[in-house]
DRENLO-92624 format. One record per residue (C-alpha): x, y, z. Coordinates in nm, 2 decimals, always signed. Each point is the difference from the previous one (the first is absolute). Layout:
N
+--------+--------+--------+
|     c1 |     c2 |     c3 |
+--------+--------+--------+
|      X |      Y |      Z |
...
+--------+--------+--------+
This chain:
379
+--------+--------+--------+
|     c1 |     c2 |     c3 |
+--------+--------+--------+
|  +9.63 | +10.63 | +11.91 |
|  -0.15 |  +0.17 |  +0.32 |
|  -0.13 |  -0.38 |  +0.12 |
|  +0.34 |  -0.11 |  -0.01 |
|  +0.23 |  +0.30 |  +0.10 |
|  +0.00 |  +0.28 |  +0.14 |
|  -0.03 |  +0.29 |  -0.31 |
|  +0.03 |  +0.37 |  -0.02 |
|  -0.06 |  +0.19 |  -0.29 |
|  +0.16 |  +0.33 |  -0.10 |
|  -0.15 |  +0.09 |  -0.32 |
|  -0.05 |  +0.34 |  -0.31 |
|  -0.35 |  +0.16 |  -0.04 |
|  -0.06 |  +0.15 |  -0.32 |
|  -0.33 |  +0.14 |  -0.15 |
|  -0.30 |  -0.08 |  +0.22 |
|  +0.17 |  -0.32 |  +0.21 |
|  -0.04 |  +0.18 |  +0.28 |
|  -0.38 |  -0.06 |  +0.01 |
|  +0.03 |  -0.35 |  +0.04 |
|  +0.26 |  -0.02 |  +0.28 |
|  -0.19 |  -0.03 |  +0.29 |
|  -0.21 |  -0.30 |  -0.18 |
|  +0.33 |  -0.11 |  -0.06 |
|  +0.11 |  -0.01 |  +0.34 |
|  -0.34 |  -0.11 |  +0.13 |
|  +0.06 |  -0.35 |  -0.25 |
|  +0.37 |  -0.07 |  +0.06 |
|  +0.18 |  -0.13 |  +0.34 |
|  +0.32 |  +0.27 |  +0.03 |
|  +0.26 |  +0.00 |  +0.28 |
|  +0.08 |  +0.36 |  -0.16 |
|  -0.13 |  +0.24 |  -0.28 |
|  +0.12 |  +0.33 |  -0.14 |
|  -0.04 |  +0.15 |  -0.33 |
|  +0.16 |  +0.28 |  -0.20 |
|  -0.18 |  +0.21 |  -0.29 |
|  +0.20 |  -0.01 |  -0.36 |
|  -0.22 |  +0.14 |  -0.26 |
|  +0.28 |  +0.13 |  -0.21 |
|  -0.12 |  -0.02 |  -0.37 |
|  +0.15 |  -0.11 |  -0.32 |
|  +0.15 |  +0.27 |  -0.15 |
|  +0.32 |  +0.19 |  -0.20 |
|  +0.08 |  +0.21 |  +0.29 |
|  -0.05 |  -0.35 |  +0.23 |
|  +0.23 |  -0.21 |  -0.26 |
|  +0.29 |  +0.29 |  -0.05 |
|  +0.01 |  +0.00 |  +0.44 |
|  +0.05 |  -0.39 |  +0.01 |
|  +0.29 |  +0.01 |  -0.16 |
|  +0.16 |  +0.33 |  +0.17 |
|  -0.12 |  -0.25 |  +0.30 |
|  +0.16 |  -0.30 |  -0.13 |
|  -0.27 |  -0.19 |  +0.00 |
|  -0.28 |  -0.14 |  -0.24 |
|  -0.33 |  +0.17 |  -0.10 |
|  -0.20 |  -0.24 |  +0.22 |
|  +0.25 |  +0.03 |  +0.28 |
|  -0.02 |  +0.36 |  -0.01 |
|  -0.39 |  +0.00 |  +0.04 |
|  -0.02 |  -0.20 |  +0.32 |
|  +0.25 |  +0.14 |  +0.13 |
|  -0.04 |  +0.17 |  +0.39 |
|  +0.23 |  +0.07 |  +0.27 |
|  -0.32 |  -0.11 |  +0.20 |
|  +0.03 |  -0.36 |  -0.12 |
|  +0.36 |  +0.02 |  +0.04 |
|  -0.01 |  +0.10 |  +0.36 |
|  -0.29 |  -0.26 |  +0.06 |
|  +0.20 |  -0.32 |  -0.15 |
|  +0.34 |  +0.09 |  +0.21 |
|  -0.20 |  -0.03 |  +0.33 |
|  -0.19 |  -0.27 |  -0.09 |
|  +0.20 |  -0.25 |  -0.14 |
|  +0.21 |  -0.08 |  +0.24 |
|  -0.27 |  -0.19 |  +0.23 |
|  -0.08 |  -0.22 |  -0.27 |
|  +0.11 |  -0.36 |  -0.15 |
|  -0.03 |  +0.07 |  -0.37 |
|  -0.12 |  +0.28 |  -0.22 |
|  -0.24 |  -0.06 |  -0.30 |
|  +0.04 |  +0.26 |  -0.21 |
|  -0.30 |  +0.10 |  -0.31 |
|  +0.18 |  +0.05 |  -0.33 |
|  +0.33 |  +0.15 |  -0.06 |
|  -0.08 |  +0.41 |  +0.06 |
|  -0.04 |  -0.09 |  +0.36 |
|  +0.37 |  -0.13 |  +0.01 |
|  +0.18 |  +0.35 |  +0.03 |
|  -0.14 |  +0.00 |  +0.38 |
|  +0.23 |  -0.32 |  +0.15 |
|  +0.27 |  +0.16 |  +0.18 |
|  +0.33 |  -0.11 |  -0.10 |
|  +0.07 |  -0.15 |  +0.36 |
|  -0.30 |  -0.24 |  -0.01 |
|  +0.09 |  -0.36 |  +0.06 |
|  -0.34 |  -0.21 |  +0.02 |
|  -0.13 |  -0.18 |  -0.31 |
|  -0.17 |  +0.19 |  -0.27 |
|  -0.29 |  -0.12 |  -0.25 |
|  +0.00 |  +0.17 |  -0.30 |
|  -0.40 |  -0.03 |  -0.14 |
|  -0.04 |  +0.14 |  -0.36 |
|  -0.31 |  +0.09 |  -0.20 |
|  +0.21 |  -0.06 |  -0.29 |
|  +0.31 |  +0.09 |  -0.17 |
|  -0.04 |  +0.34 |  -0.05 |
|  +0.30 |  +0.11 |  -0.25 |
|  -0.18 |  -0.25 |  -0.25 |
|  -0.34 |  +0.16 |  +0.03 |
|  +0.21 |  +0.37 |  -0.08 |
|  +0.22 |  -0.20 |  -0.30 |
|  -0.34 |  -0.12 |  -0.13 |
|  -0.18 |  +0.35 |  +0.00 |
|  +0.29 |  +0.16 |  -0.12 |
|  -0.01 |  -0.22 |  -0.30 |
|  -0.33 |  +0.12 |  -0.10 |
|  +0.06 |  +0.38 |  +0.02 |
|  +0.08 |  +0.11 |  -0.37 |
|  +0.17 |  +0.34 |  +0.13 |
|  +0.39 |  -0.07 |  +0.00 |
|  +0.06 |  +0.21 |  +0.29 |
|  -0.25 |  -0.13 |  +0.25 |
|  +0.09 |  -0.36 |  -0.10 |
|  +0.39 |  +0.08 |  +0.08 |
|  -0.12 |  +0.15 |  +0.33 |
|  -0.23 |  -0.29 |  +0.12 |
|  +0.27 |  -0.28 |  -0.13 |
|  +0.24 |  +0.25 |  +0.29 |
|  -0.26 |  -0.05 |  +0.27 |
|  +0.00 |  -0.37 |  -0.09 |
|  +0.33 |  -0.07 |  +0.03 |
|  +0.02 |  +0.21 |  +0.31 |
|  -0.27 |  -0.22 |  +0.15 |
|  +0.15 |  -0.27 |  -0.11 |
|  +0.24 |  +0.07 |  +0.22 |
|  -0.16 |  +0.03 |  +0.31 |
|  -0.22 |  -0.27 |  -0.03 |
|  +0.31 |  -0.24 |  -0.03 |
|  +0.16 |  +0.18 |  +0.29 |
|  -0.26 |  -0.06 |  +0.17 |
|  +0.00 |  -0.36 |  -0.07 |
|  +0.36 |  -0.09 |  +0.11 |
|  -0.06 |  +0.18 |  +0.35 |
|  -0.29 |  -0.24 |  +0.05 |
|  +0.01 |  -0.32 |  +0.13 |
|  -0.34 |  -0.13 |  -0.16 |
|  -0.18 |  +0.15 |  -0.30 |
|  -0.36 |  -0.02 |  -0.09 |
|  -0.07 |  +0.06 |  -0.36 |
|  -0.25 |  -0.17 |  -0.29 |
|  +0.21 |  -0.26 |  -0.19 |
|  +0.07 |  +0.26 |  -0.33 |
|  +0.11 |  +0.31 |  +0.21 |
|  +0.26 |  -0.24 |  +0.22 |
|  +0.14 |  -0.05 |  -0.31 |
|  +0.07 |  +0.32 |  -0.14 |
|  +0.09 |  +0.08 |  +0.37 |
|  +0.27 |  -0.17 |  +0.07 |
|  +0.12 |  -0.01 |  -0.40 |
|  +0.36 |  +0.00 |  +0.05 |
|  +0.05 |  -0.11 |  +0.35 |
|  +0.27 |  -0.18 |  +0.07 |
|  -0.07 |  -0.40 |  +0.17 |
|  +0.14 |  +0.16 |  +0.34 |
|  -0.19 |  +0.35 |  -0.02 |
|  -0.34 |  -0.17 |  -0.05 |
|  -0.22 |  +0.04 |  +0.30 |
|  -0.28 |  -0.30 |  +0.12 |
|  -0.32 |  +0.06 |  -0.22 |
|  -0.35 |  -0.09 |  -0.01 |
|  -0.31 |  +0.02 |  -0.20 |
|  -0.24 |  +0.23 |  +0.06 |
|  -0.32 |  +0.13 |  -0.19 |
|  -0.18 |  +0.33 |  +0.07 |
|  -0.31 |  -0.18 |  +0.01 |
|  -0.34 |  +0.16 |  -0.10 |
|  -0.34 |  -0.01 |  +0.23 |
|  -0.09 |  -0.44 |  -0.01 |
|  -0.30 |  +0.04 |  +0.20 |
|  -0.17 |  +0.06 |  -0.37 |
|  +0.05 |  -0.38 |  +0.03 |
|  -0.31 |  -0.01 |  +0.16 |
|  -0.24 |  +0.17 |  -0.22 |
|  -0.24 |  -0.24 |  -0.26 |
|  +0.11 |  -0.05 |  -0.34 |
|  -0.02 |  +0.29 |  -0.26 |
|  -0.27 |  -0.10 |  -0.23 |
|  +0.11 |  +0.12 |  -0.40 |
|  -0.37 |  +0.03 |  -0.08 |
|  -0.09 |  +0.26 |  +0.25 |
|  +0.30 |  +0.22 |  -0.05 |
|  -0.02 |  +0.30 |  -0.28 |
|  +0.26 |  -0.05 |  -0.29 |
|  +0.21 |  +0.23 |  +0.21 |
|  +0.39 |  +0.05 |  +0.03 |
|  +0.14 |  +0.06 |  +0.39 |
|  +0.31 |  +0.17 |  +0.11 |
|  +0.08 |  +0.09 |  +0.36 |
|  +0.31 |  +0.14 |  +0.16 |
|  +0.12 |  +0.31 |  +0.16 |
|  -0.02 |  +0.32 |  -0.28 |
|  +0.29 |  +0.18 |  +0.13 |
|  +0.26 |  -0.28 |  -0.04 |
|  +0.20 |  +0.06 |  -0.34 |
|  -0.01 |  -0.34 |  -0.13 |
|  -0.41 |  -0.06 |  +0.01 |
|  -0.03 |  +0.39 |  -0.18 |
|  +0.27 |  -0.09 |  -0.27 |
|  -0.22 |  -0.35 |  -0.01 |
|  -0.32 |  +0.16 |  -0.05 |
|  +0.13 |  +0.26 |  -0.25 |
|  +0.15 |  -0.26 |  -0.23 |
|  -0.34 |  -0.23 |  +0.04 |
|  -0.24 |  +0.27 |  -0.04 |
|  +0.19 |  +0.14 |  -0.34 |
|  +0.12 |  -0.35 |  -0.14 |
|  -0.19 |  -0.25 |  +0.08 |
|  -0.39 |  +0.13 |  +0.10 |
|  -0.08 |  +0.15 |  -0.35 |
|  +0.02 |  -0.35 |  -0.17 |
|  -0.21 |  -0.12 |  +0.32 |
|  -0.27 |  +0.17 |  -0.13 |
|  +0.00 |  -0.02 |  -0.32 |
|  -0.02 |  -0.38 |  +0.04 |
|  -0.23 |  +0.07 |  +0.35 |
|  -0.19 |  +0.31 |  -0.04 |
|  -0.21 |  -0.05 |  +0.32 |
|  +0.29 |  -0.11 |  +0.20 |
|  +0.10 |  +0.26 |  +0.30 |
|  +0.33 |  +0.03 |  +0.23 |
|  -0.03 |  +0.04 |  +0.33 |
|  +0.30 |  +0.18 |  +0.16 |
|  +0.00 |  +0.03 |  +0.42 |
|  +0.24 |  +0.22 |  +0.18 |
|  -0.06 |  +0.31 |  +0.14 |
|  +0.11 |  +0.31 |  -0.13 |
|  +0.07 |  -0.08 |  -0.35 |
|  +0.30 |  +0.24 |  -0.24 |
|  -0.11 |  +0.25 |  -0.21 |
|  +0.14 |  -0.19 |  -0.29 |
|  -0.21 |  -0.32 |  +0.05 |
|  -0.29 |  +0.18 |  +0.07 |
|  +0.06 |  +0.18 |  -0.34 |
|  +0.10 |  -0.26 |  -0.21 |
|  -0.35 |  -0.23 |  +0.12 |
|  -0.19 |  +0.27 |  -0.09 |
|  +0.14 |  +0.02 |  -0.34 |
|  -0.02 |  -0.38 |  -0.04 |
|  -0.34 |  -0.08 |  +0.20 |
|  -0.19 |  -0.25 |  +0.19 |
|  +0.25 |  +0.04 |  +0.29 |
|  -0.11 |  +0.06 |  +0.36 |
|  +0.23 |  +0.10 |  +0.24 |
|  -0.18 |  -0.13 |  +0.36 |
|  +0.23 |  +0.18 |  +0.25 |
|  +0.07 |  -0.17 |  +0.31 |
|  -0.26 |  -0.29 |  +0.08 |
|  +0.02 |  -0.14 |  +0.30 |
|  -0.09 |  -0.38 |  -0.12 |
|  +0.12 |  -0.12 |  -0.28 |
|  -0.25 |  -0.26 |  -0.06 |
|  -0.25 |  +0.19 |  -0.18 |
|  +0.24 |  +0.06 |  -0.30 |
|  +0.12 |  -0.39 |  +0.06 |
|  -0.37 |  -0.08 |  -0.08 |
|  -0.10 |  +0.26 |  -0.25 |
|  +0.34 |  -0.05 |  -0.18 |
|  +0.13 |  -0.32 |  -0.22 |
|  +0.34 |  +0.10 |  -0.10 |
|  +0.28 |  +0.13 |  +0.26 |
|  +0.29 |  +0.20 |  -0.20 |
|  +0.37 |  +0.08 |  +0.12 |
|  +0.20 |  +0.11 |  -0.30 |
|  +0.28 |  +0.12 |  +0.26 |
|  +0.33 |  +0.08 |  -0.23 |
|  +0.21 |  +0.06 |  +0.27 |
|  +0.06 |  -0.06 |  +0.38 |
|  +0.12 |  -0.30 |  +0.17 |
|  -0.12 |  -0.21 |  +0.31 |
|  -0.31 |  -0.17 |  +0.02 |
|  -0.33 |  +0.18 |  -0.14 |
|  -0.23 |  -0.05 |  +0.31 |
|  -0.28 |  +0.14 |  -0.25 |
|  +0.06 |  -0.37 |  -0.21 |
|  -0.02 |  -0.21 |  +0.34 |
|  -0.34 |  +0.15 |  +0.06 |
|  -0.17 |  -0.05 |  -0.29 |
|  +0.13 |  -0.38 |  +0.02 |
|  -0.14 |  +0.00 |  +0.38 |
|  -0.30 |  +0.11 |  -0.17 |
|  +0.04 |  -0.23 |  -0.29 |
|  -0.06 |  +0.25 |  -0.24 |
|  +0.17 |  -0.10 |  -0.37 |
|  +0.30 |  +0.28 |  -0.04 |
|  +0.22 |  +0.10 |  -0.31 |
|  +0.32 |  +0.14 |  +0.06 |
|  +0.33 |  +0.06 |  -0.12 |
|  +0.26 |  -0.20 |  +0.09 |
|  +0.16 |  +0.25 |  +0.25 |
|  -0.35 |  +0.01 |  +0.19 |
|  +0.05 |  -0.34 |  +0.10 |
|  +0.34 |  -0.03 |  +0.09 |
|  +0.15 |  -0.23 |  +0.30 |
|  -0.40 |  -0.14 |  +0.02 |
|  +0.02 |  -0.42 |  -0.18 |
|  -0.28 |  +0.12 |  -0.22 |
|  -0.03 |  -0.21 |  -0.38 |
|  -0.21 |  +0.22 |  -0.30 |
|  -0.26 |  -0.17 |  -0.10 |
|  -0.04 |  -0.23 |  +0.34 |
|  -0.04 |  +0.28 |  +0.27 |
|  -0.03 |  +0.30 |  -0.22 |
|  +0.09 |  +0.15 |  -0.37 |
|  +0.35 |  +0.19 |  -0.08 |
|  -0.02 |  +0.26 |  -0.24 |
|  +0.27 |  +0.27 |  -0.06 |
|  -0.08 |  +0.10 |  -0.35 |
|  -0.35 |  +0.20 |  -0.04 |
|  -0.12 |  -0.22 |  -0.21 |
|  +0.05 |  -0.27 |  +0.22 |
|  -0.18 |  +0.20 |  +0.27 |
|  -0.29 |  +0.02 |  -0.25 |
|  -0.02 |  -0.37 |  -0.07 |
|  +0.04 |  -0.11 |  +0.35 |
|  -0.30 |  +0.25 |  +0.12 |
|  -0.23 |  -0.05 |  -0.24 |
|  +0.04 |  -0.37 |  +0.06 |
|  -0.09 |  +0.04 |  +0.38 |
|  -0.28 |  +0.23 |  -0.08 |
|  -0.19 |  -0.27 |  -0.21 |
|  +0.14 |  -0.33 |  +0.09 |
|  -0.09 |  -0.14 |  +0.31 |
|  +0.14 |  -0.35 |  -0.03 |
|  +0.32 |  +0.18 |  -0.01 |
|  -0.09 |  +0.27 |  +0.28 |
|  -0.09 |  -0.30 |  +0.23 |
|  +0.28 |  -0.20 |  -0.07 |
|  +0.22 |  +0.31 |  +0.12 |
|  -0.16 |  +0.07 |  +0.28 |
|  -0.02 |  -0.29 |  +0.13 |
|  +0.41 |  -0.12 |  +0.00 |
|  +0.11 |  +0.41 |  +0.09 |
|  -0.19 |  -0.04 |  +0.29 |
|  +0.11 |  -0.36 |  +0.11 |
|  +0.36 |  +0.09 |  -0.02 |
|  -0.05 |  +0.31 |  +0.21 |
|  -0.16 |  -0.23 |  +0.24 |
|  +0.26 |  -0.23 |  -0.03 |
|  +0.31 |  +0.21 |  -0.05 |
|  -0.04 |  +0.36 |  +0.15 |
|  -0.15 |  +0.03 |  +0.32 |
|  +0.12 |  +0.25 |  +0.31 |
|  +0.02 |  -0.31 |  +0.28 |
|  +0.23 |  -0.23 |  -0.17 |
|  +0.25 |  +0.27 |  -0.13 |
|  -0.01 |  +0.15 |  +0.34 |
|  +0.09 |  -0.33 |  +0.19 |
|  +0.29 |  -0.02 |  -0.21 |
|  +0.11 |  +0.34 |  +0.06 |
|  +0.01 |  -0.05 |  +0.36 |
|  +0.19 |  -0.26 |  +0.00 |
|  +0.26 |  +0.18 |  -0.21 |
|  +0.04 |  +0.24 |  +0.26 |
|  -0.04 |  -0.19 |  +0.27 |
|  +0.33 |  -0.21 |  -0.17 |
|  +0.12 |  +0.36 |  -0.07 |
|  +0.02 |  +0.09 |  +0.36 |
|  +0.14 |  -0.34 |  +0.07 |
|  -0.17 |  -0.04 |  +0.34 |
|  -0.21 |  -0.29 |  +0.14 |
|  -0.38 |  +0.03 |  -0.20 |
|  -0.17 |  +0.04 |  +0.39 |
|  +0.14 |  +0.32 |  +0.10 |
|  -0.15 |  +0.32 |  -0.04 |
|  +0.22 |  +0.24 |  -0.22 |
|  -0.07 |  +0.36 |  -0.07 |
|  -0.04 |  +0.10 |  -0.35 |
+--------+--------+--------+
């Protein structure tokens, strides 16, 4: 964006972001930058004060009168405001007349729906289904304020479910892409890699904790009984107390921590894993073992809005037995490990790459803003 307009960024810091701003800000061209700390955690107290607050869970935690100060004198000298998922909504004054892009991550009151349907306690499931529908609600309020919305084709969907033919904004297709420039590494070879299960992802983000849980108790026992040798690679830093108990009680797991490149579990590894039962969105984690062109399983919500086939660019198992078939068959087949590799790779090539998606996003706003494509706008 900064080669084409002129951008400024106002933006949250939570956890340790703040070490990598001046990087930041050393990479990226910026007319203007100011930031505002929200750590606010998950929590009772936190829920029980977003809704004395009137506002969602998510709203309440990045919530600060900082970032509200910060977006009323800034807007103003701008053309358009692109605005990162829906939380960040609650800071557009009510006076603002320029165009607004709404980009989502996803469609967050599914991803709460979802998880609520896999809590077995009757209480906690009544008091996530609230939180969905009160997301739900601000997502979509969100939408018909905007004039163009950037989503992944399965979350526009549930977004705008019920909108009206007049109340639907401009949309557009967008991917939260993964890191392509493992495009460029040689081929994985399936003789030199151990018979060895990878999972990577962040191990403080509910849906990869309730993944692992249900993996390591359902589906990893049979692994060994069929592959006694085999061992699962896990990499994320700072992994719960209850995956780190539950791998010790089951064995040959190894939790890595954070590792810096990837690409010494993409070689020492044949199998990538992501039984994700919940979320929504893209799972970035999928794209990169494609980039990689490292054969995955996953269940069908891991590979949602992505134009993936089983058994062409990688093998869909929701069942645990169906996660035991499709691994041991990539642990001792290489015709069919090859043969996945291969295509997964060639349609993230072909299909999901940052420049292309990026072109068209400019555009879009450039239309958005409804101004000749050669002048400078601010952002």
């Amino acid at each position: 964006m900064s080669k084409h307009a002129t951008v400024s960024l106002l933006c949250n810091l939570k956890g340790e972001d703040h070490k990598y701003e001046e990087d930041f800000k050393q990479e990226v061209v910026l007319q203007e930058y100011h930031s505002a700390r929200a750590d606010r955690p998950r929590s009772i107290r936190g829920l029980i004060s977003s809704h004395i607050q009137s506002k969602t869970l998510n709203e309440w935690r990045n919530h600060t009168k900082q970032m509200e100060l910060l977006v009323g004198d800034l807007w103003k000298r701008n053309d358009l405001i692109l605005i990162d998922h829906y939380e960040m909504f609650q800071f557009i004054p009510l006076e603002c007349d320029i165009p607004i892009v709404l980009h989502t991550h996803n469609a967050e009151h599914i991803m709460w729906s979802r998880f609520a349907d896999l809590d077995a306690n009757a209480f906690k499931r009544a008091v996530f289904k609230l939180e969905a529908s009160r997301i739900k609600k601000a997502e979509q309020n969100a939408c018909k304020k905007s004039k163009l919305i950037f989503a992944a084709p399965d979350d526009l969907s549930a977004l705008l479910q019920g909108f009206t033919k007049a109340e639907k904004p401009l949309t557009a297709k967008t991917l939260h892409l993964g890191n392509e420039e493992l495009l460029n590494l040689p081929k994985l070879q399936f003789e030199k890699a151990q018979k060895a299960l990878l999972f990577f992802g962040s191990l403080g983000w509910q849906a990869n904790i309730d993944a692992l849980d249900w993996f390591i108790q359902r589906v990893w026992p049979l692994v060994l009984l069929r592959e006694p040798q085999a061992v699962f690679y896990i990499v994320g830093k700072n992994p719960p107390v209850q995956l780190r108990k539950l791998a010790k009680k089951h064995g040959r797991i190894v939790f890595t921590g954070f590792i810096e490149d990837l690409d010494t579990y993409f070689q020492k590894c044949r199998v990538f894993v992501n039984p994700i039962r919940f979320g929504s969105g893209v799972k970035v984690k999928m794209l990169d073992a494609m980039y990689r062109g490292m054969p995955a399983i996953s269940s069908d919500l891991g590979t949602e809005s992505l134009a993936l086939t089983s058994g062409q660019h990688f093998l869909l198992a929701n069942k645990p037995e169906e996660w035991v078939e499709a691994i041991c068959l990539l642990l001792n087949d290489p015709t069919s490990w090859n043969k996945l590799s291969i295509n997964s790779r060639a349609l993230a090539s072909n299909e999901y790459r940052w420049e292309p998606m990026l072109e068209n996003h400019l555009r879009d706003i450039q239309n958005c803003i409804s101004q000749p494509k050669a002048q400078m706008h601010a952002i």
